[in-house]
C-alpha beads as a LAMMPS data file, in Angstrom:
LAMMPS data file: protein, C-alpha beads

78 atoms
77 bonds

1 atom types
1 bond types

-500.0 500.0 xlo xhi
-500.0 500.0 ylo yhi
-500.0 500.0 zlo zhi

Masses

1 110.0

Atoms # bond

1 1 1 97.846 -93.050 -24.482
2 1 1 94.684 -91.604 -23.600
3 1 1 94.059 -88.143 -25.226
4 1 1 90.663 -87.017 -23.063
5 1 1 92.386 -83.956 -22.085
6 1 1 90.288 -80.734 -21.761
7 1 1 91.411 -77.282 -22.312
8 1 1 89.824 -74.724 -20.191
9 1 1 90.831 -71.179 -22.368
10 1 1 87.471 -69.174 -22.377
11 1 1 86.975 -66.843 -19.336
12 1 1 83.581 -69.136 -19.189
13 1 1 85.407 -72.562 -18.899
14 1 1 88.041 -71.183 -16.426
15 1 1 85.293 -70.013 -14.074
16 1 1 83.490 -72.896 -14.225
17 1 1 86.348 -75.275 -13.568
18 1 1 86.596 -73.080 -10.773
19 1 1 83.208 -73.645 -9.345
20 1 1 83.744 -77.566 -9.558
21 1 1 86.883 -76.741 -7.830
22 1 1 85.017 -75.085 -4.916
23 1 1 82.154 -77.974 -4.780
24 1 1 84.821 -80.826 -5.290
25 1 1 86.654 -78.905 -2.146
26 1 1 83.438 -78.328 0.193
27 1 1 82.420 -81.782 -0.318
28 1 1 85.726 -82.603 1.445
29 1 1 84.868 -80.195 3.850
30 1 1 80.865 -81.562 4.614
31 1 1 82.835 -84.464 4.995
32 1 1 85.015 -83.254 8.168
33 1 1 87.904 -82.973 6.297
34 1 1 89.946 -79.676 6.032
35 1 1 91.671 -77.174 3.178
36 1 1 94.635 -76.242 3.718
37 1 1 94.003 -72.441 2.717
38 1 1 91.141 -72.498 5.324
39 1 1 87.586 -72.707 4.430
40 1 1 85.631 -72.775 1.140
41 1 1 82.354 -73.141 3.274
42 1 1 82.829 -69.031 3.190
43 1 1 84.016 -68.812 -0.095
44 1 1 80.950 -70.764 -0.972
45 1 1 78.474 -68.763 0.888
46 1 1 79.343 -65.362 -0.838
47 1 1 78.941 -67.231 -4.242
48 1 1 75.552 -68.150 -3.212
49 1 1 75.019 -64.244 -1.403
50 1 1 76.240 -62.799 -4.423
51 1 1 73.698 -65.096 -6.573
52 1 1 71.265 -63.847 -4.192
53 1 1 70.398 -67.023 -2.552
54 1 1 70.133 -68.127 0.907
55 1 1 73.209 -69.846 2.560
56 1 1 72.619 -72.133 4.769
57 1 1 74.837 -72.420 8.095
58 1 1 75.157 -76.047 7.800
59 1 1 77.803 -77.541 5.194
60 1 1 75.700 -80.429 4.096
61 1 1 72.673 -78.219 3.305
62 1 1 75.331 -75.831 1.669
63 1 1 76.929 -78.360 -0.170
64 1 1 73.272 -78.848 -1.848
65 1 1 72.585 -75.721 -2.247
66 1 1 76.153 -74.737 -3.592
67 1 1 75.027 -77.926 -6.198
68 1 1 71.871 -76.652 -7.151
69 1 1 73.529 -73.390 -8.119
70 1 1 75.683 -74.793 -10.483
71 1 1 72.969 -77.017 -11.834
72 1 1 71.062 -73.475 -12.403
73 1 1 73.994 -71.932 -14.272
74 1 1 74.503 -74.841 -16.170
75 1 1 78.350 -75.786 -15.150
76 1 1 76.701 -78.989 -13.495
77 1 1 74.264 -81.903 -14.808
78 1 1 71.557 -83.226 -13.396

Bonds

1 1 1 2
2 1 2 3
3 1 3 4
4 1 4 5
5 1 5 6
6 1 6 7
7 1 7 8
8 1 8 9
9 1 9 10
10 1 10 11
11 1 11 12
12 1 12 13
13 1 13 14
14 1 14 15
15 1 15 16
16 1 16 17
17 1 17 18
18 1 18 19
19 1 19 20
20 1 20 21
21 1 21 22
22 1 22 23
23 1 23 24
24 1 24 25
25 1 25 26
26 1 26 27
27 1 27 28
28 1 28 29
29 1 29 30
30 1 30 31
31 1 31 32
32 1 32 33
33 1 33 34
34 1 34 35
35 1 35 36
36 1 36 37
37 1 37 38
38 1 38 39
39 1 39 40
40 1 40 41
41 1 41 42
42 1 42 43
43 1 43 44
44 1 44 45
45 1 45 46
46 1 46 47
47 1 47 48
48 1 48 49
49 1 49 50
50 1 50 51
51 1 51 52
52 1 52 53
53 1 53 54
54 1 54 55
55 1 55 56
56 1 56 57
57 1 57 58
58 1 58 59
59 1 59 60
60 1 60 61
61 1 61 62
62 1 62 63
63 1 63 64
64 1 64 65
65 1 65 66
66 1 66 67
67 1 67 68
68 1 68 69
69 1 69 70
70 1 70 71
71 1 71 72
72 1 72 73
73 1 73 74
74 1 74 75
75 1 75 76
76 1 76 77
77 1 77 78
């Protein structure tokens, strides 16, 4: 039995699972594939707006840019 579960219970944690949810979703997308609660290409560019950043039209470039964020916050390593 493998016990490498991981509890997210702090407002923090839950927020950034979150985030990896979104990337882990528009990498799918950059990829030509779909969600089924329609896109998370917008959802991603008012995370970035909201940051203050520039998002970029193209879902590759915003996948990067969406990954550099999270780098900056620190819910993503290098």
């Amino acid at each position: 039995m493998n016990n490498n579960a991981i509890v997210c219970d702090t407002p923090e944690s839950i927020n950034a699972f979150h985030m990896l949810s979104i990337k882990g979703a528009l990498k799918l997308e950059s990829l030509g594939m779909r969600h089924s609660r329609g896109s998370v290409g917008k959802l991603a560019k008012q995370i970035l707006k909201e940051a203050g950043k520039k998002a970029p039209s193209n879902k590759v470039a915003l996948l990067a840019e969406f990954e550099a964020h999270l780098r900056a916050l620190g819910i993503l390593r290098a």
